[in-house]
C-alpha positions as CSV (number, residue, x, y, z in Angstrom):
1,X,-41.6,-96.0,-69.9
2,X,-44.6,-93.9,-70.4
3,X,-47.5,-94.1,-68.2
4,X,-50.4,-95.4,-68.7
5,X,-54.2,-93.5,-68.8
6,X,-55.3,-93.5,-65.2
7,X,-58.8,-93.6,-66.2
8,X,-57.6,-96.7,-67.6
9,X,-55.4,-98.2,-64.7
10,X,-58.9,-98.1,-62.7
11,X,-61.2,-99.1,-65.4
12,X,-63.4,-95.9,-65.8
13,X,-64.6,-93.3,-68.0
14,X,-63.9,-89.5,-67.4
15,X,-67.5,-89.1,-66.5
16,X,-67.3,-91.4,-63.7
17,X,-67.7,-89.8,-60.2
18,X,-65.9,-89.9,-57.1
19,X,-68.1,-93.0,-55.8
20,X,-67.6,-94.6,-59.1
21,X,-63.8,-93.9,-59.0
22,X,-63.4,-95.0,-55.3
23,X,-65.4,-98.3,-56.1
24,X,-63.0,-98.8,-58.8
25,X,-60.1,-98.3,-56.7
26,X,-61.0,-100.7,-54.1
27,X,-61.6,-103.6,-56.7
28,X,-58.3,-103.0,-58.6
29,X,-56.2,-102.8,-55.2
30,X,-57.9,-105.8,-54.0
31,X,-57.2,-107.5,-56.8
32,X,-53.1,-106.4,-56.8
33,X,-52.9,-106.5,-52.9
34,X,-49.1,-107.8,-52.5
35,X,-50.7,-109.8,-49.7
36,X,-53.1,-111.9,-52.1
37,X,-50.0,-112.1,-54.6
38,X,-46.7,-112.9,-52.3
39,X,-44.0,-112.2,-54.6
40,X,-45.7,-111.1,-57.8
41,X,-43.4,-108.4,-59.3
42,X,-46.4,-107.6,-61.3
43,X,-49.0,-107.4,-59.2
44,X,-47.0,-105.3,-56.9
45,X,-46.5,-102.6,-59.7
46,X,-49.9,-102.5,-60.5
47,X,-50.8,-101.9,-57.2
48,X,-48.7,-99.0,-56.8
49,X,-50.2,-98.0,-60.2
50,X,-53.6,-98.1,-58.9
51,X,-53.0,-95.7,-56.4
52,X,-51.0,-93.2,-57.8
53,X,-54.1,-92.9,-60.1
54,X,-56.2,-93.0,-56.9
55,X,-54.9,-90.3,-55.4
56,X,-54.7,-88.0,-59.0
57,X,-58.9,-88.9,-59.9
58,X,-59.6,-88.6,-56.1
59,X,-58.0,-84.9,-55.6
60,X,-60.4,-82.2,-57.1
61,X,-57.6,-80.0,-58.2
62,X,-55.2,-82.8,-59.6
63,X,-57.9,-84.2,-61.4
64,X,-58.7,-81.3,-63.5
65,X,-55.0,-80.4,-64.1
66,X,-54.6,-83.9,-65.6
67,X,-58.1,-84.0,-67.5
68,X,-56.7,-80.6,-69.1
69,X,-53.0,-81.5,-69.3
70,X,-52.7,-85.2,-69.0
71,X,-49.3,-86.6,-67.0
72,X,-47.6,-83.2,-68.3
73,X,-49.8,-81.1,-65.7
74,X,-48.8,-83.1,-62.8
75,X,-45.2,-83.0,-62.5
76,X,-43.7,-81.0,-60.1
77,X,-47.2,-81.2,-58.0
78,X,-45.9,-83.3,-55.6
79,X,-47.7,-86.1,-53.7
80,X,-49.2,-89.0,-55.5
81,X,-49.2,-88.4,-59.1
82,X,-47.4,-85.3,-59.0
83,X,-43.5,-86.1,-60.0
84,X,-42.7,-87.9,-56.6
85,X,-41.4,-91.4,-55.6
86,X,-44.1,-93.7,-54.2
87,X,-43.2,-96.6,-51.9
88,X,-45.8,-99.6,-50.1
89,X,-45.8,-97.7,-46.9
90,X,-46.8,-94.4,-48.2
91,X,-49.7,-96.6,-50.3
92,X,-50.8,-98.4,-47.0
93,X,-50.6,-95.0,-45.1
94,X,-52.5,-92.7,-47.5
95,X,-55.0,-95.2,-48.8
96,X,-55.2,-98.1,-46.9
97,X,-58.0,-97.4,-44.4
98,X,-60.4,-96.5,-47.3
99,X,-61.2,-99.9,-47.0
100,X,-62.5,-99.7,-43.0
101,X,-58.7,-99.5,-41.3
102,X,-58.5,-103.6,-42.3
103,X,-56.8,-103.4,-45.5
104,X,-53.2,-102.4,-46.4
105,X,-51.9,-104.2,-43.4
106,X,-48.2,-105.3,-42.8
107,X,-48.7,-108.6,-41.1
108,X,-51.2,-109.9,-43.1
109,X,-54.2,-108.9,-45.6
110,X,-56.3,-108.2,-42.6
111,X,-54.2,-107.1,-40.2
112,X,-53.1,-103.9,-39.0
113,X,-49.4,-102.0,-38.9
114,X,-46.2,-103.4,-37.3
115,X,-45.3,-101.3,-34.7
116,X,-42.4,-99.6,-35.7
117,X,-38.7,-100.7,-34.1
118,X,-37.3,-97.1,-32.3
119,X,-36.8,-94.2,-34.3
120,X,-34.1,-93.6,-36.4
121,X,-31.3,-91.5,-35.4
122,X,-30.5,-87.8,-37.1
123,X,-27.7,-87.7,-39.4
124,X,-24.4,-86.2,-38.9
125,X,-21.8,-83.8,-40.6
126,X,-18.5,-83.3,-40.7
127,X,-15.6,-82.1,-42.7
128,X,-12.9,-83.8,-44.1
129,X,-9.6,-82.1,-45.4
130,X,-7.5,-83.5,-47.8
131,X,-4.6,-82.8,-49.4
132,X,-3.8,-83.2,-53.1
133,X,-1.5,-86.1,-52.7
134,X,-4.2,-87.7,-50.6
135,X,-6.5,-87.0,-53.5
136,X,-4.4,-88.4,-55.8
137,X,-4.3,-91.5,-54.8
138,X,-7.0,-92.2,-52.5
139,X,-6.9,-92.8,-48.6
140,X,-8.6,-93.3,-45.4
141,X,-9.0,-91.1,-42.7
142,X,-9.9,-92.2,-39.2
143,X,-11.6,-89.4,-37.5
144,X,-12.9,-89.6,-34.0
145,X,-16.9,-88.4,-33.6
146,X,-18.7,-87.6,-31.0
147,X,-22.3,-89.0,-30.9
148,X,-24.9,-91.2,-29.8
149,X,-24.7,-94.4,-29.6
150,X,-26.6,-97.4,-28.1
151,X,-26.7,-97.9,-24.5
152,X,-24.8,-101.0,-23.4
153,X,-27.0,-100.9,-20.1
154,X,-29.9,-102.0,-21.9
155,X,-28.5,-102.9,-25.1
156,X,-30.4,-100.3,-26.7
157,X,-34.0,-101.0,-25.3
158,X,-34.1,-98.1,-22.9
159,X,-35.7,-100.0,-20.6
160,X,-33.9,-101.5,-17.2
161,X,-33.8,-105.5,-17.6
162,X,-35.4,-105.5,-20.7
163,X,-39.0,-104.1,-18.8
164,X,-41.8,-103.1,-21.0
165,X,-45.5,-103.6,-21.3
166,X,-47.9,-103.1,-24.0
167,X,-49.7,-99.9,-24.8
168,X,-52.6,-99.4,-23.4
169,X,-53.9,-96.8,-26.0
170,X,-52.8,-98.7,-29.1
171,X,-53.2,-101.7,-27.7
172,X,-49.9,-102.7,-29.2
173,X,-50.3,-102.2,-32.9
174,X,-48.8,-98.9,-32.8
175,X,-51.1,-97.1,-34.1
176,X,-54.3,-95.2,-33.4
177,X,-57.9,-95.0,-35.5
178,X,-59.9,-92.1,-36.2
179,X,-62.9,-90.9,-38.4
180,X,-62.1,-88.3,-40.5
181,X,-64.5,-86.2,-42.9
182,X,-63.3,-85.8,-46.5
183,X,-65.5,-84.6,-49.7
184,X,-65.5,-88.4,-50.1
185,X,-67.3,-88.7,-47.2
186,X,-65.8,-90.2,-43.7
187,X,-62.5,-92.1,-43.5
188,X,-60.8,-94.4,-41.4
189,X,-57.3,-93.1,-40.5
190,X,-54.6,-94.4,-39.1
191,X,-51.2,-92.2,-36.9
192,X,-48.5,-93.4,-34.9
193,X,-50.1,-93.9,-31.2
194,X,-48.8,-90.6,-29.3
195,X,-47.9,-92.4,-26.5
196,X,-45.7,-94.9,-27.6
197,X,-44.9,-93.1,-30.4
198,X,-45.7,-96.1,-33.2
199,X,-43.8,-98.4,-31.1
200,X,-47.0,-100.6,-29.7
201,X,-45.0,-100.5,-25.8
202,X,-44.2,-98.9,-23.0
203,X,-40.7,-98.9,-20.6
204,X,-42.2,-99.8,-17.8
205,X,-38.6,-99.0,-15.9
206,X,-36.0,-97.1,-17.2
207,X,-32.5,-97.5,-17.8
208,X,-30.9,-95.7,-15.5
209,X,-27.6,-95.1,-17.8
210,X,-30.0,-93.7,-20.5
211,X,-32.9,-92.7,-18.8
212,X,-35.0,-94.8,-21.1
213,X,-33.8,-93.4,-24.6
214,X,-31.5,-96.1,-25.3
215,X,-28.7,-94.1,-26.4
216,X,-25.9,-92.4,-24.7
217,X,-22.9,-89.9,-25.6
218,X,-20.0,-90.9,-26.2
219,X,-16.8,-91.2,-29.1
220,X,-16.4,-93.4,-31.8
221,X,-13.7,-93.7,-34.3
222,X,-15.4,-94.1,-37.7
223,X,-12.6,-95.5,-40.6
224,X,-13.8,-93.2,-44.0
225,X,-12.8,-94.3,-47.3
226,X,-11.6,-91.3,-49.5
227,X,-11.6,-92.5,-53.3
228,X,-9.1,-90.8,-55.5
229,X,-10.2,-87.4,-57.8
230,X,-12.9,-86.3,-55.3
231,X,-13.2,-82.7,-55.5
232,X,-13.2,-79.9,-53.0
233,X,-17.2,-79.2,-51.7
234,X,-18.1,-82.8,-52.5
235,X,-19.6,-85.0,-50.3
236,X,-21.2,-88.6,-49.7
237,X,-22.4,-90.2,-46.8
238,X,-21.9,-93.5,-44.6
239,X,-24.9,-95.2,-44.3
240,X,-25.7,-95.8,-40.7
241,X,-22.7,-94.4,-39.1
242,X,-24.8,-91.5,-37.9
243,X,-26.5,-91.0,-34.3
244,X,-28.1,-94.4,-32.9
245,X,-31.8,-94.6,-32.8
246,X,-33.6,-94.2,-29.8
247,X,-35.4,-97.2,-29.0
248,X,-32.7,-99.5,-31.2
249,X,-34.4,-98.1,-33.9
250,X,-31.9,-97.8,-37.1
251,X,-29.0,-95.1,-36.7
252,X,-28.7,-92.3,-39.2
253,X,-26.7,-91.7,-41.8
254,X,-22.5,-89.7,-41.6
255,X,-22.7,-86.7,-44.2
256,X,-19.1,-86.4,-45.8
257,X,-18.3,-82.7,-46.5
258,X,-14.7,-82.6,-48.6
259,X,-12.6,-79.5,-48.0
260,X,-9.3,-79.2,-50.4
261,X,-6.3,-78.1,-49.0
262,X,-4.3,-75.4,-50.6
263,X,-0.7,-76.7,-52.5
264,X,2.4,-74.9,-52.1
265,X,3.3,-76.0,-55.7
266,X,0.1,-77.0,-58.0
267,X,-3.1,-75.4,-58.5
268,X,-6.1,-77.2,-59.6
269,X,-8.6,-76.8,-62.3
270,X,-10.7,-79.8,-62.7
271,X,-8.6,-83.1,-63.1
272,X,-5.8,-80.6,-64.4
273,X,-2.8,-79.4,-62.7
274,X,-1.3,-75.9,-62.6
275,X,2.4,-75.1,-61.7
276,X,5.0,-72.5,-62.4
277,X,8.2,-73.1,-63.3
278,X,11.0,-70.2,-63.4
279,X,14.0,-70.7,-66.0
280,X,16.6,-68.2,-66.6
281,X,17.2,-66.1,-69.3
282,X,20.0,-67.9,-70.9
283,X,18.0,-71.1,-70.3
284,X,15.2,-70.0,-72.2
285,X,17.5,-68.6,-74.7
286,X,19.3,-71.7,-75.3
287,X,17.3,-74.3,-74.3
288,X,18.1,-76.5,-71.5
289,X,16.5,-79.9,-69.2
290,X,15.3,-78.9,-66.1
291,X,13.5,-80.7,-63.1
292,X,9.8,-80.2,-62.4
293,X,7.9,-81.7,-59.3
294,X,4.5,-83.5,-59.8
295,X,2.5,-85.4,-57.2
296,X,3.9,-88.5,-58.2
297,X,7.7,-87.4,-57.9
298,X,10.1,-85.0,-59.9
299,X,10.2,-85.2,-64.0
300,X,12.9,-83.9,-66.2
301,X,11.2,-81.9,-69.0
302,X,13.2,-80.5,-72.5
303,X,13.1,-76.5,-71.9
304,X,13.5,-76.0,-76.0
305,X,15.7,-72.7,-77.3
306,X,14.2,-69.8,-77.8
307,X,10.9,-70.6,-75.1
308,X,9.4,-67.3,-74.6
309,X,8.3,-66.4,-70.9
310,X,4.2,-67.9,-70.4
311,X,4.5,-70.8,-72.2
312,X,2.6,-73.2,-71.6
313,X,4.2,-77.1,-71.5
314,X,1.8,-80.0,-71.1
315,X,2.6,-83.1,-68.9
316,X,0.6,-85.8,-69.6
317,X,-1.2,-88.2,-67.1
318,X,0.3,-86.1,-64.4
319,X,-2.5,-84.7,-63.0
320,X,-5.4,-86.1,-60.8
321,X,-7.4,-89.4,-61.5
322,X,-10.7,-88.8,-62.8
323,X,-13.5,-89.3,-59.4
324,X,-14.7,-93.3,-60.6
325,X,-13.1,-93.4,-63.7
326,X,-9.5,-94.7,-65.4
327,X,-8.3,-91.0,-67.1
328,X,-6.0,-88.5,-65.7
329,X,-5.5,-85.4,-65.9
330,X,-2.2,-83.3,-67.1
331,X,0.1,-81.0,-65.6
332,X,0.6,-77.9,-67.1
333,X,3.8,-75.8,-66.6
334,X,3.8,-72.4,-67.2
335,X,7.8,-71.3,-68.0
336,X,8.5,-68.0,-66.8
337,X,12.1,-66.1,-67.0
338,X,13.5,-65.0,-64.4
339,X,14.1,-61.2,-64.0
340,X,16.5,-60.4,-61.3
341,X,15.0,-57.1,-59.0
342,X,18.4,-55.8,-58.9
343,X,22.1,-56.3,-61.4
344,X,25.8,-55.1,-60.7
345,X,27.3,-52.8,-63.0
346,X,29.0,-55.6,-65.0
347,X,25.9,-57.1,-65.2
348,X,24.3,-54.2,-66.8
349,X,26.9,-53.4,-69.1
350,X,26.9,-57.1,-70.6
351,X,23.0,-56.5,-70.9
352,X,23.3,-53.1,-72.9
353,X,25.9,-54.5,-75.1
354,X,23.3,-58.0,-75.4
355,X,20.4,-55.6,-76.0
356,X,21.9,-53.2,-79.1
357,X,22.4,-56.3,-81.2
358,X,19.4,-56.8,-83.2
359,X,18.5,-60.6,-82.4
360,X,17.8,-59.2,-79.3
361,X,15.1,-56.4,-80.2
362,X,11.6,-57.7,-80.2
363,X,9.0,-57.2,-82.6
364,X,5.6,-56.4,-81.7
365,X,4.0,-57.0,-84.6
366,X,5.1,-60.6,-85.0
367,X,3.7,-64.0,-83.4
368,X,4.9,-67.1,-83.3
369,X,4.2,-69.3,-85.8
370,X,0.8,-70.8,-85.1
371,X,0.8,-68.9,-81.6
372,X,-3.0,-68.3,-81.4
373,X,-4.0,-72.2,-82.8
374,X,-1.6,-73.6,-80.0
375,X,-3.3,-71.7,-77.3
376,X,-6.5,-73.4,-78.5
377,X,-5.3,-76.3,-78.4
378,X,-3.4,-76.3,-74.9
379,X,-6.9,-75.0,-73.0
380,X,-9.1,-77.7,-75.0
């Protein structure tokens, strides 16, 4: 959906200045404040559309980009208006104290910040390998990770018998006011208080398991899902199976690194299967059924008279599954003759006599019927 003017989101001409644009702001967010429209969809999005203009018309240098350029000039930029994501809390953050540090409250239209629950907990890596018949059909791994987790002690809290007492900075809100100049003139800011770090309270005693952090090491066995076709370097992550968050805040996330395992018998090229199969020379003279393995157990496949070594036969559906999808992919044999690295003498006389008749002389100047249309075909 394109986007609209922002001159016209805020209800001013390009002439306007940075007063006239602020003023303009204020009204429209005002207006569109989820707090005076609980629930409204609408409203909400044209909030959010208010001050990505906002922050575009307010910024000297984004302003110009998109008086020369329109929307075009602004992505990539980054920040408000510039290609990027916007959610309420980076809107109440960024803008909300325009307003005298009352507006763009969480509890209430007036009010100020929650204090924030903890910190969240870092993320974690690890690698996974898998085999091809694990990847063929899917599995779960259980794999046993070291890490953080909440402190039974305290249940979390860090502090001992649940202790704590309000900030005296912040005075519990969990943040901290200043005036700051801006070529708008000054501005109310709001930061996490430093001293309870946006939390709005202080341990007053600590646990002593966790010396007040609320997590502790220790091992947990985490059960990972595997779906079948993944690939080898893939990954995907477990939300909140990561470190716990100090504080109880919420734990991070379990990053899912995929390493393939080498085959003994298959080699893999996308959803595709690669194996080679070795036939004698009377076999591939004559033709003859012969047993092939695939991941799904062993096949009998028609050797036809007169294969040439390299050929290329295609199995279907006897590859892998296709990652989150119903296709599979084929097997594809290469036949190969055997040459033994050493014959007896009988051997080599039956060979000489084999190779003077003239069936038996090859012709380099000749392909196989259709030779170069099948190749196409095979590696579609």
């Amino acid at each position: 959906m394109a986007k609209r003017d922002y001159y016209e989101v805020l209800g001013v001409d390009k002439n306007a200045s940075a007063d006239q644009i602020k003023s303009a702001y204020r009204k429209v967010a005002m207006k569109y404040h989820p707090d005076r429209n609980p629930g409204d969809k609408e409203a909400e999005e044209k909030f959010k559309e208010a001050a990505e203009a906002y922050g575009v018309l307010s910024d000297a240098d984004k302003k110009a980009r998109y008086d020369q350029f329109g929307h075009a000039g602004l992505e990539g930029g980054g920040g408000f208006g510039g290609g990027q994501s916007m959610n309420m809390d980076d809107i109440f953050s960024m803008f909300g104290n325009i307003f005298g540090g009352g507006f763009g409250g969480f509890g209430g239209f007036g009010g100020q910040r929650a204090p924030q629950q903890g910190r969240r907990g870092t993320n974690l890596r690890i690698k996974v390998k898998l085999t091809l018949e694990e990847i063929e059909t899917g599995t779960e791994k259980k794999i046993k990770v070291n890490k953080y987790v909440a402190c039974n002690t305290c249940g979390g809290s860090g502090a001992k018998n649940g202790a704590t007492e309000t900030c005296s900075h912040c005075h519990g809100t969990g943040y901290v006011t200043e005036m700051r100049r801006t070529f708008l003139g000054q501005m109310q800011t709001q930061s996490p208080c430093p001293h309870c770090v946006g939390e709005g309270k202080i341990i007053k005693d600590k646990c002593p398991d966790c010396h007040g952090e609320g997590i502790v090491k220790s091992e947990e066995v985490i059960t990972i899902p595997i779906p079948a076709g993944i690939g080898d370097g893939m990954q995907f992550s477990l939300s909140g199976k990561g470190n716990a968050g100090v504080h109880g805040g919420y734990p991070g996330d379990l990053v899912v690194l995929i390493e393939e395992q080498p085959h003994e018998l298959f080699e893999r090229q996308d959803n595709n299967l690669f194996h080679n199969a070795y036939v004698t020379f009377a076999q591939a003279a004559m033709g003859d059924t012969i047993e092939l393995p695939t991941l799904q157990g062993k096949v009998r496949v028609k050797i036809e008279p007169g294969t040439p070594s390299g050929k290329i036969i295609r199995i279907k559906g006897k590859g892998l599954p296709e990652l989150n999808g119903y296709r599979k992919g084929d097997l594809l044999v290469s036949v190969n003759v055997w040459i033994p690295k050493s014959i007896t003498k009988e051997e080599k006389a039956m060979l000489e006599e084999l190779s003077s008749h003239s069936n038996f002389q090859p012709n380099p100047n000749k392909h196989e019927k259709g030779f170069f249309d099948k190749m196409k075909e095979m590696f579609r």
